[in-house]
C-alpha positions in Angstrom: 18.1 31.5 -4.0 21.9 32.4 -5.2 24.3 29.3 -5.6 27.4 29.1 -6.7 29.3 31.7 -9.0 26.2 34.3 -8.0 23.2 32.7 -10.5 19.9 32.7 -9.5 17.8 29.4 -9.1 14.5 29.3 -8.1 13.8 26.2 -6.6 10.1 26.7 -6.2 10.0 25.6 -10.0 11.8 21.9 -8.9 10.8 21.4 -5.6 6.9 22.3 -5.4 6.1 20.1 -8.3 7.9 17.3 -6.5 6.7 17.7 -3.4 3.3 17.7 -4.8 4.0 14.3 -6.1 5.4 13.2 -2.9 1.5 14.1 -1.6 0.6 10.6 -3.6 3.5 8.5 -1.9 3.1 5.3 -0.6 5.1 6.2 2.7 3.1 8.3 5.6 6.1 9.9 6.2 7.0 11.3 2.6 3.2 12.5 2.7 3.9 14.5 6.1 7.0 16.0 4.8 5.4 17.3 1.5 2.4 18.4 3.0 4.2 20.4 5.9 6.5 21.8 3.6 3.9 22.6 0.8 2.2 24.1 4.0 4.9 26.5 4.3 5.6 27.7 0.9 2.9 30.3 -0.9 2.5 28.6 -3.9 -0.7 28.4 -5.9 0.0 24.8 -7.9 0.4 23.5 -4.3 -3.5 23.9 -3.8 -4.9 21.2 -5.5 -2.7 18.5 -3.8 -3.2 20.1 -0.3 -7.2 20.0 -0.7 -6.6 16.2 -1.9 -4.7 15.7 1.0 -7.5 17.1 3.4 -8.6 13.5 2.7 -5.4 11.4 3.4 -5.7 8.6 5.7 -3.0 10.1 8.3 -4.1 12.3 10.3 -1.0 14.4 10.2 -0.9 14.7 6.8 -4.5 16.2 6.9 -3.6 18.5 9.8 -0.5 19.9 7.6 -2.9 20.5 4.6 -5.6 22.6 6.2 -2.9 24.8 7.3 
């Protein structure tokens, strides 16, 4: 990703460690938003989480993680 004055960033390295995080979070809703974006990224670290999440009480957070 380029931001300003043409530098590369690569957000993978900030957001998938948070968002993995966010897997843990007391809100159902933070959970369905990390698991369905860590769903769409292909990101290796994200694997652990996302078979943890298999288990998660919502059943939209465990639909997002075995995808």
């Amino acid at each position: 990703m380029r931001w300003r004055g043409g530098q590369e960033r690569d957000t993978n390295n900030i957001a998938v460690p948070a968002l993995i995080m966010a897997l843990k979070d007391a809100d159902v809703d933070v959970r369905r938003a990390a698991a369905n974006s860590l769903s769409n990224l292909d990101d290796p670290r994200a694997v652990p989480g996302m078979i943890e999440a298999l288990r998660d009480s919502d059943a939209e957070v465990r639909a997002s993680a075995a995808h």
